[in-house]
C-alpha angles and dihedrals in degrees: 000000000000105000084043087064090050093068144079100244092056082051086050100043103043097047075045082064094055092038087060088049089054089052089055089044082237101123120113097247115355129082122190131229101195095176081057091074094076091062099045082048093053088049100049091043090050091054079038091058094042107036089053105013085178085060084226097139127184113221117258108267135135086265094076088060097048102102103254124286096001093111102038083053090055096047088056097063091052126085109262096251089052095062090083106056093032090061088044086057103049089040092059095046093043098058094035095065091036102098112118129307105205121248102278103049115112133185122204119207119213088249089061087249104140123211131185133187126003088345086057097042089053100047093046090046085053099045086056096052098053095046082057097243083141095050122297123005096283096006132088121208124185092236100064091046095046096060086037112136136204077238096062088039094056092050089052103048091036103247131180141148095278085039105061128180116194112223108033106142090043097048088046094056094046083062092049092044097055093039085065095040091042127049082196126351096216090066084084088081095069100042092057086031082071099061104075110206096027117206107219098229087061086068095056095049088048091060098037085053094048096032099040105099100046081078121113111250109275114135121350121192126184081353089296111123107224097201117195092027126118156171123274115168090214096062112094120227108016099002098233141137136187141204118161101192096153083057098034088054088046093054092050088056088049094064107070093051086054094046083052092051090060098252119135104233103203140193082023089173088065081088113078134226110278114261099223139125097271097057089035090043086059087049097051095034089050088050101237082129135033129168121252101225102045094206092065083080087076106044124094108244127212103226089238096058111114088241090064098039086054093046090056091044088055102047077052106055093037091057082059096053098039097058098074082042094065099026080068084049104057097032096246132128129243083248100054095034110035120176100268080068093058088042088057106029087045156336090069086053093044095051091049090047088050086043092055099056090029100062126010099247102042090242129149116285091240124047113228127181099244120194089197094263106077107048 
């Protein structure tokens, strides 16, 4: 029963539970507004449309938010055979420290560029990395991660006390935490290298294995720490759901290193859609689904509270249900346009482009107390 929970198909079939729910208007909360998928379908195929007119996506992965050419130019200064695990580590950092930032954090590059969000997050991760602050210039080593501060953190991402980042300490012991699971995190692409082809899935179980114990204590079964993994009363057995977003992002990002490499990443569509307040944020703005009691838009909600659990089930299971929508939209197939393209093409887009005329500073439409590892 354990293993089951650390897979995508327990992620798609039990936010498929609360999704039926929905469908019966019988889930606490939450109430569903299914015509109101043709339109959202019209609206992610348009930014589609307009984000990427030859319809070539990239998948969504941490790669797309990385200011262009920093880490090419990177790569360049690193051995061949060293391109591979030191993507993987910067891959890993990256995304790891990629929940949200809050809406007033700022980073400023040495250029006077300024970046915010995940953007911002990404350019001052990589900055770090190249400056060595994870180990060596381009490369990550668990002993300088596991010794990692908020401290050192702060300085990086240029935090103060009128530049707040949500998280730090979080953020900081996840660090901590993967620099004493991991000698070096980039030893995870050989690993997977090896397998040629490589199931997807089986990305996302590597990393939950490897990764899975840099996690905060939630919920533990059998001593394995099943990170993003929660209660919801309306699940039967255990009650349990998982999601995984922080690992299933990650395994998206994980992709494009592989496919350089020369390794064939297959059944890419295995991995689900990623339940965060983007995607979420698309679903609530278009109107498929509404809350039952208004004033819950303006509570602070713990991350754990079933609101929020089924939130992040339903953004599941309708990403699942909006792809084929807008791949008949746009005229391409489920093998040319899997879902990490939508995601990235795309609903994520679409849902920061609603938050930001919909609320003045482009936040999510619930507010939700982050530690700097869930969102």
């Amino acid at each position: 029963m354990t293993e089951e929970l650390l897979t995508p198909e327990a992620v798609r079939e039990r936010a498929g539970v609360l999704f039926e729910l929905a469908e019966r208007d019988a889930l606490p909360g939450w109430r569903l507004h299914a015509q109101r998928m043709a339109p959202t379908a019209d609206f992610v195929a348009q930014v589609i449309r307009e984000n990427y007119p030859s319809l070539e996506v990239p998948f969504h992965a941490r790669w797309r938010h990385f200011p262009p050419g920093r880490w090419e130019a990177l790569r360049a200064t690193l051995p061949p055979e060293q391109h591979g695990p030191a993507a993987f580590d910067l891959a890993i950092i990256s995304v790891l420290l990629d929940a949200g930032a809050g809406m007033g954090w700022r980073w400023r590059d040495s250029d006077g560029r300024v970046f915010s969000r995940s953007e911002g997050l990404a350019a001052a991760s990589l900055a770090m990395f190249a400056a060595g602050a994870f180990g060596a210039p381009g490369r990550a080593d668990g002993a300088t991660l596991a010794g990692i501060s908020a401290g050192t953190l702060a300085a990086g991402f240029q935090v103060t006390s009128e530049n707040s980042l949500v998280g730090l300490e979080g953020r900081a012991a996840l660090l901590r935490r993967l620099g004493t699971a991991m000698p070096r995190p980039g030893a995870l692409f050989g690993m997977l290298a090896a397998q040629n082809p490589l199931p997807a899935r089986n990305i996302l179980i590597a990393v939950l294995k490897h990764l899975g114990p840099i996690w905060p204590g939630r919920i533990s079964r059998d001593g394995v720490n099943l990170g993003d993994t929660w209660a919801h009363p309306s699940i039967p057995g255990d009650g349990l759901i998982p999601f995984h977003k922080l690992s299933q992002w990650l395994s998206y990002s994980l992709v494009e290193p592989l496919q350089a490499a020369g390794v064939a990443v297959v059944d890419l569509d295995t991995l689900t859609g990623l339940p965060e307040y983007r995607n979420g944020g698309l679903f609530f703005d278009m109107g498929v689904i509404a809350l039952r009691d208004p004033d819950d838009a303006g509570r602070e909600h713990a991350a754990d509270a079933p609101l929020i659990v089924a939130w992040r089930a339903l953004t599941v299971a309708l990403l699942d249900r909006l792809a084929p929508l807008v791949r008949a939209r746009l005229g391409v197939s489920a093998a040319d346009f899997p879902l990490a393209r939508m995601l990235e093409g795309g609903s994520w887009s679409a849902g920061r482009r609603l938050a930001a005329a919909a609320r003045p500073d482009g936040g999510p439409p619930l507010r939700v107390t982050s530690d700097g590892t869930v969102f």
